[in-house]
C-alpha positions in Angstrom: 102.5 82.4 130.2 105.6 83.5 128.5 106.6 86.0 125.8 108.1 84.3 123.3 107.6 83.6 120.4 91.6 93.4 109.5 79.4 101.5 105.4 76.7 101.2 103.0 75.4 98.0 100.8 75.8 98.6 97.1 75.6 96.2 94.2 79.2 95.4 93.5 79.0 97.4 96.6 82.3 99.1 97.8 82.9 101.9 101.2 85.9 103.6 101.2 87.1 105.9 103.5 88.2 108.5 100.9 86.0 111.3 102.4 87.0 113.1 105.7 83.5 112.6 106.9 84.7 108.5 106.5 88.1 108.7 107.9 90.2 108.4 110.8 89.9 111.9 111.5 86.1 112.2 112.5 85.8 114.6 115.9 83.5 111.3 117.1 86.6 108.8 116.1 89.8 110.5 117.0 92.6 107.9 116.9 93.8 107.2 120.6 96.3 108.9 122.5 99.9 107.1 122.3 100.6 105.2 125.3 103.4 106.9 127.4 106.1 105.0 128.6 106.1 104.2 132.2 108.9 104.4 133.9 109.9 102.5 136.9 109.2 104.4 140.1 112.8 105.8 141.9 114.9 104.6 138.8 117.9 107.5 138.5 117.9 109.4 135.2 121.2 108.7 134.0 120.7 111.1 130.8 123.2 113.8 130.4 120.0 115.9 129.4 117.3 114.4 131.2 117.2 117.3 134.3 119.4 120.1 135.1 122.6 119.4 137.1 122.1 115.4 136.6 125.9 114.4 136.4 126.9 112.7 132.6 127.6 108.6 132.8 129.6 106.9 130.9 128.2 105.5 127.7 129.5 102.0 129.0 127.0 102.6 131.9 123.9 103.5 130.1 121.5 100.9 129.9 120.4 99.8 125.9 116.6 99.8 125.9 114.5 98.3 123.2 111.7 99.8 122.8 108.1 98.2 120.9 106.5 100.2 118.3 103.2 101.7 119.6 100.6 100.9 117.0 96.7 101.2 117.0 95.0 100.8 120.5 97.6 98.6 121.9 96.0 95.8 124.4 99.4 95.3 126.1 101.1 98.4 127.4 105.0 98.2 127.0 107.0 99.1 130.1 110.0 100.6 129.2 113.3 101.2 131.2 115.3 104.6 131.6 115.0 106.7 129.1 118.5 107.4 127.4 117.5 110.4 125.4 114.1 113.2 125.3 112.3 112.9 122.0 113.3 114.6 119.6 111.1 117.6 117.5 111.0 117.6 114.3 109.6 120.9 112.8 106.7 120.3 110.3 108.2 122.1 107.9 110.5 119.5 107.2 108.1 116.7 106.4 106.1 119.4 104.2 109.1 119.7 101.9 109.6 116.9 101.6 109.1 115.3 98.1 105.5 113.6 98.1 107.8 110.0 95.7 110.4 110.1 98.8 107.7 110.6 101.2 106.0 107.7 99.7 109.0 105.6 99.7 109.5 106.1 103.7 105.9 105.2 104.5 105.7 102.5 102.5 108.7 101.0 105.0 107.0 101.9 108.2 105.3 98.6 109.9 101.4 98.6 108.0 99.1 99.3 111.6 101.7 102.1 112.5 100.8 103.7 108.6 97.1 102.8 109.5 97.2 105.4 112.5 99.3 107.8 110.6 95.9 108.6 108.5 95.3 111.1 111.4 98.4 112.8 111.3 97.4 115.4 108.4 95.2 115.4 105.1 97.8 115.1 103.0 99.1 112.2 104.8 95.8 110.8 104.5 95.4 111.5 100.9 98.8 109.9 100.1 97.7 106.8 102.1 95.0 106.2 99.3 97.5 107.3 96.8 98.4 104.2 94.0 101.7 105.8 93.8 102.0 104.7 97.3 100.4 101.0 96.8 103.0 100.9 94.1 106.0 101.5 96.7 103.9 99.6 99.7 103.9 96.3 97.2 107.6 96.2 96.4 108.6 96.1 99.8 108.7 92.8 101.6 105.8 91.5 104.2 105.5 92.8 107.2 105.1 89.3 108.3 102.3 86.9 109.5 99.3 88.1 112.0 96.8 86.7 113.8 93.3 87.9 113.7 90.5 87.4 116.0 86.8 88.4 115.3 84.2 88.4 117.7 81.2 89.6 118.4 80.5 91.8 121.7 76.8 92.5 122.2 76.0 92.2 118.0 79.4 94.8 117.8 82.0 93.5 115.8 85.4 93.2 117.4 89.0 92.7 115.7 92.1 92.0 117.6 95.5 91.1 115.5 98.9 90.0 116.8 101.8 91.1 115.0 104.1 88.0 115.5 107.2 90.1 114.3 106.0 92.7 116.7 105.1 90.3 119.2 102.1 93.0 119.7 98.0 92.8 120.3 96.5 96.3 117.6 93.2 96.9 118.0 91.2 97.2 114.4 88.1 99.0 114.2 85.3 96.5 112.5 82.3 98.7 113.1 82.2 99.6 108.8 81.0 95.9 108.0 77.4 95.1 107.6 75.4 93.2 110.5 74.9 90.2 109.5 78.9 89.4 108.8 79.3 86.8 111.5 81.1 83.7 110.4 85.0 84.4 109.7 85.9 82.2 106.3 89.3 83.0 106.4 92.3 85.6 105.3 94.3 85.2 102.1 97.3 88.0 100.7 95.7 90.8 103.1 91.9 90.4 102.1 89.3 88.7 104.5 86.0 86.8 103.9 83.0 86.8 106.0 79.6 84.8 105.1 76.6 85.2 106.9 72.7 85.2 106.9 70.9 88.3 105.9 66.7 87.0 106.9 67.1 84.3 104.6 69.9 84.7 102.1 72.9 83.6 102.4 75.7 86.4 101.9 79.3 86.6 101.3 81.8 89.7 101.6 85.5 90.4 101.5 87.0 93.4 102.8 90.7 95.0 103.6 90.8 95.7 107.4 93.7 98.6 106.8 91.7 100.4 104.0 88.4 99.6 105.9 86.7 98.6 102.3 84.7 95.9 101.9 82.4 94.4 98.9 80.0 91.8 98.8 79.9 88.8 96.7 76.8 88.3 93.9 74.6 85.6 95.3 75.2 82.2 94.3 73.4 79.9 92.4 72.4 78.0 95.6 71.4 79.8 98.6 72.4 77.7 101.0 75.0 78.1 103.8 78.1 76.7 102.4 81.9 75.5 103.5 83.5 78.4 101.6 87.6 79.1 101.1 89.2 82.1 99.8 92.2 82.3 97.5 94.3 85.5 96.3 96.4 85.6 93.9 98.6 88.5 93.7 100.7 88.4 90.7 96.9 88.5 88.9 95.4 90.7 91.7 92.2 88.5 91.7 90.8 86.2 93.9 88.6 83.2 94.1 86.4 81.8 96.9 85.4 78.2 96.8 82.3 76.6 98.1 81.5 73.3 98.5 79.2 71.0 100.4 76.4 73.0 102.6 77.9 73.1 106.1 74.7 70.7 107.2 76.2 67.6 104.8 74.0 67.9 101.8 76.1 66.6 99.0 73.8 67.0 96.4 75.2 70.5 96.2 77.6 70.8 93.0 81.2 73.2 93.8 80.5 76.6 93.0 84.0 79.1 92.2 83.2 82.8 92.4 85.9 84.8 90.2 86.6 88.6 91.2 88.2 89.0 87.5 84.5 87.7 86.2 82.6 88.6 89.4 80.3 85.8 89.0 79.8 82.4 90.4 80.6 79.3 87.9 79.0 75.7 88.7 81.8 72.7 88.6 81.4 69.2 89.6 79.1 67.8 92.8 81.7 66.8 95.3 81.1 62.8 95.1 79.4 61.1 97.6 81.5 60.7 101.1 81.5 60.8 104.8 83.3 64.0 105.9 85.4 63.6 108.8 85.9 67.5 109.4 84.5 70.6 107.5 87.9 72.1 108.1 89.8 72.1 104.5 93.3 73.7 103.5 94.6 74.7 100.1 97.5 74.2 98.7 99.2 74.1 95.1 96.2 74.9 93.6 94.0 71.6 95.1 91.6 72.1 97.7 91.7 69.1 100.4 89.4 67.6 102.7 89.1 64.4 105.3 86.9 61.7 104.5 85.9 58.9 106.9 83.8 56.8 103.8 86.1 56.2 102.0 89.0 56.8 103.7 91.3 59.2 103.1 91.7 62.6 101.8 89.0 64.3 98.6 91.4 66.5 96.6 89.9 69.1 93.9 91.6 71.0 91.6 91.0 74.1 90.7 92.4 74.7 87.3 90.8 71.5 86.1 87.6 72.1 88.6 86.9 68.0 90.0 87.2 66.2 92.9 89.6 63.4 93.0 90.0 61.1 95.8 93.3 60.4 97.3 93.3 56.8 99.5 95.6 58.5 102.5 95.4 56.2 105.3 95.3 58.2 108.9 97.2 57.2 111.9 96.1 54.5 114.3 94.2 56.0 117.3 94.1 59.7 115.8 90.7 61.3 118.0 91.1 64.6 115.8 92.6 65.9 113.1 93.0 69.2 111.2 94.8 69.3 107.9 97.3 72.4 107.5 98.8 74.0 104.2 102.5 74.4 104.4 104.8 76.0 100.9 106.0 74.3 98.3 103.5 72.0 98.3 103.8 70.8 101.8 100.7 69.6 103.3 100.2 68.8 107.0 98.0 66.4 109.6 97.7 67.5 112.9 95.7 65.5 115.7 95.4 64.2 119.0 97.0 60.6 119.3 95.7 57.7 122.5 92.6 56.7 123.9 93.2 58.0 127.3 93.9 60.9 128.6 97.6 60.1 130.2 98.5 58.6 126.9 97.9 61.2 125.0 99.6 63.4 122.7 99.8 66.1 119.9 101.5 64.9 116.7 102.4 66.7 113.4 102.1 64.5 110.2 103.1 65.3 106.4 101.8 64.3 103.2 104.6 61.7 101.2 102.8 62.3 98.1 104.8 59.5 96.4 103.4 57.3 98.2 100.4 58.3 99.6 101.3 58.1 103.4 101.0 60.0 106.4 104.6 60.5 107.9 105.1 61.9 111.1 108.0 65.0 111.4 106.8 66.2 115.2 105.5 66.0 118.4 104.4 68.5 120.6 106.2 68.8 124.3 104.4 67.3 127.2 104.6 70.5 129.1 103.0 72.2 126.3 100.5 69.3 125.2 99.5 69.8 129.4 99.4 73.8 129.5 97.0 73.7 126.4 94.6 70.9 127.0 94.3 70.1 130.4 91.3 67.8 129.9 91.5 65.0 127.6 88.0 66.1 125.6 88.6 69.5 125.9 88.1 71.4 122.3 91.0 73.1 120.5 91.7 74.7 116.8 94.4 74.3 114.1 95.0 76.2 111.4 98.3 77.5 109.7 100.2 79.6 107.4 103.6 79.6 106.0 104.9 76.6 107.6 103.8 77.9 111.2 100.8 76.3 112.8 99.2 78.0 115.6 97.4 75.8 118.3 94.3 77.7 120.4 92.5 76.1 123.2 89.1 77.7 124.0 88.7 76.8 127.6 92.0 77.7 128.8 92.3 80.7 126.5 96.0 80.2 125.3 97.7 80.8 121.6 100.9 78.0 120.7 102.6 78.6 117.9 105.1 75.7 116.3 107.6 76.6 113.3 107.9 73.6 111.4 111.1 74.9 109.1 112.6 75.8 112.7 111.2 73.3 114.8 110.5 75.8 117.7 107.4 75.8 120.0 106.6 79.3 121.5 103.7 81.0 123.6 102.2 83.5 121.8 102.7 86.7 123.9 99.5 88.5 125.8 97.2 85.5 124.0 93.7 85.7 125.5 90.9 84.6 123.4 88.2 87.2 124.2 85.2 85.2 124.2 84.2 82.0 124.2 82.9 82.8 120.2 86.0 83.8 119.0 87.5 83.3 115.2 90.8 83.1 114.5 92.7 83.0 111.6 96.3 84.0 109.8 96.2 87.3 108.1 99.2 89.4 106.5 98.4 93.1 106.6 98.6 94.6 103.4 97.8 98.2 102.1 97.9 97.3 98.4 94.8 94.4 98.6 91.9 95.0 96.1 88.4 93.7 97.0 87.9 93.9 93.3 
């Protein structure tokens, strides 16, 4: 494969991790050691200080080395080349002078899962970590970028992986603060992610902050019944919304239910008409919620500001076997699917929404040598889903992540990729500090 290329039940119920007893720097939960670099075996140290009596080189001789951030629990172990220069120490002194605004001002820079390790460093670093004078800096500076999270479950223990795509790095996130019965991944919207599960017989919701380790869960709703759900954030308003519609078992008879964090209550909205679902997979974008239909054909819109469905007569391409729908930006909405009837005539396609005129236009196909790598059988299961104008491709047998940048038109591997269990959830999540589960 190559290497290119997120506690205790109250009633709005909130944990934090404000207390030491809470944190990262329990003597039971010490953060892990920093993996060394490891150094090829006979390579020369060409340092001028790197041992006594070693003779100086040129700087024209000296080998550049990049080096990968080291984050939380790394699941890849960066080999690095010679080593140009010995750390350096800083004495402590110098960071406990420094003014707590320009101290807050360099953290909020530094990559979010290297800040989320940092907690252990001191209490005051800790403290300022929790700080809104430092959510206030952390907001103003631009994204760290999109990340892939995947949750599973390893004997009833929940397990979090995320790769940092501008890292090209697996972190390991600790998942052990949520609740039991948090089993089905919803989905990740502007740093916050949404689990639903079954707790005996009621149906539960929660979102929660992986970095801040908080979670919250949802007021029931006015149904209890296990429902497709989709979470929205909006951060201009810091609020969010999560959206359910049909029962994931086809009952139709259910009417749209909108939970608002500003409200924190559920509000009933129109019964999604009668239809034939093609997938329970659905994608938002520019405020409309969308969905495949085979009866009728086409596409059920609804919109949330004016909360009904719509239906939208989008024909789908001849022969597609399956197909997932994708939210791009700026209103850009995508189809992608398997195309052919047999398995040496297939292949992966990429369509897009004309909204004009209601068609399905097609922008891109995957590779052969990809559409082979990925599925090697011509039933074999895969998942969809995208973010930003990327759209990440995972196959569960063969255990491999592709990743397709629409505004580029680039296919890539994603580096170290291994689904960890058969039962793994994956989504797009952007790591943010600054997220409020209220």
């Amino acid at each position: 494969m190559s290497d290119l290329g997120g506690s205790s039940e109250s009633g709005s119920e909130a944990s934090s991790p404000n207390s030491e007893r809470s944190g990262y720097c329990r003597e039971d939960e010490r953060c892990p050691k920093q993996v060394s670099p490891v150094r090829g075996g006979g390579s020369r140290n060409t340092s001028p200080l790197g041992r006594v009596g070693s003779r100086n080189t040129s700087p024209s001789r000296q080998k550049v080395v990049k080096t990968k951030p080291r984050g939380l629990d790394e699941e890849t172990v960066a080999t690095f080349g010679k080593a140009v220069h010995p750390d350096v120490q800083m004495e402590d002194n110098i960071w406990a002078m420094l003014p707590e605004d320009l101290l807050n001002e360099i953290l909020a820079r530094v990559p979010p899962f290297m800040i989320f390790r940092l907690r252990c460093v001191c209490r005051r670093w800790n403290s300022i970590l929790q700080d809104n004078s430092f959510l206030k800096f952390h907001s103003q500076v631009p994204s760290h970028g999109p990340c892939l999270l995947t949750f599973w479950k390893n004997s009833q223990t929940p397990q979090c992986s995320v790769f940092s795509l501008p890292l090209k790095t697996w972190y390991r996130i600790p998942f052990t603060f949520l609740p039991q019965w948090a089993f089905w991944l919803v989905g990740s919207s502007g740093g916050l992610v949404c689990f639903s599960g079954l707790d005996g017989l009621t149906f539960k919701t929660l979102v929660c902050n992986p970095l801040t380790q908080t979670w919250r869960m949802l007021p029931n709703m006015h149904y209890n019944q296990q429902r497709q759900l989709l979470m929205v954030v909006d951060r201009k308003e810091r609020s969010f919304k999560v959206i359910a519609t049909s029962d994931i078992y086809g009952d139709k008879s259910l009417p749209t239910e909108v939970y608002d964090s500003k409200l924190n209550s559920w509000s009933l909205h129109q019964i999604m008409p009668a239809v034939n679902l093609c997938s329970s997979k659905m994608a938002y974008c520019d405020s409309k919620l969308y969905l495949e239909t085979l009866s009728p054909l086409g596409l059920m819109m609804y919109r949330l500001d004016m909360g009904y469905w719509e239906h939208i007569p989008a024909k789908f391409p001849r022969s597609l076997l399956d197909g997932y729908l994708v939210a791009g930006t700026q209103k850009r909405l995508y189809l992608v699917g398997r195309i052919g009837l047999y398995s040496t005539l297939q292949s992966m396609r990429i369509w897009e929404l004309d909204h004009a005129k209601i068609m399905w236009v097609e922008i891109s196909r995957m590779p052969p040598k990809y559409f082979r790598a990925l599925l090697r059988l011509s039933a074999e299961r895969f998942e969809c889903f995208g973010q930003d104008n990327l759209i990440c491709f995972t196959s569960w047998n063969q255990g491999k992540g592709l990743l397709y940048d629409v505004d580029k038109k680039v296919w890539s591997w994603i580096a170290g990729c291994a689904l960890q269990s058969y039962n793994s959830q994956v989504c797009f999540y952007e790591p943010r500090f600054d997220a409020s589960i209220f």
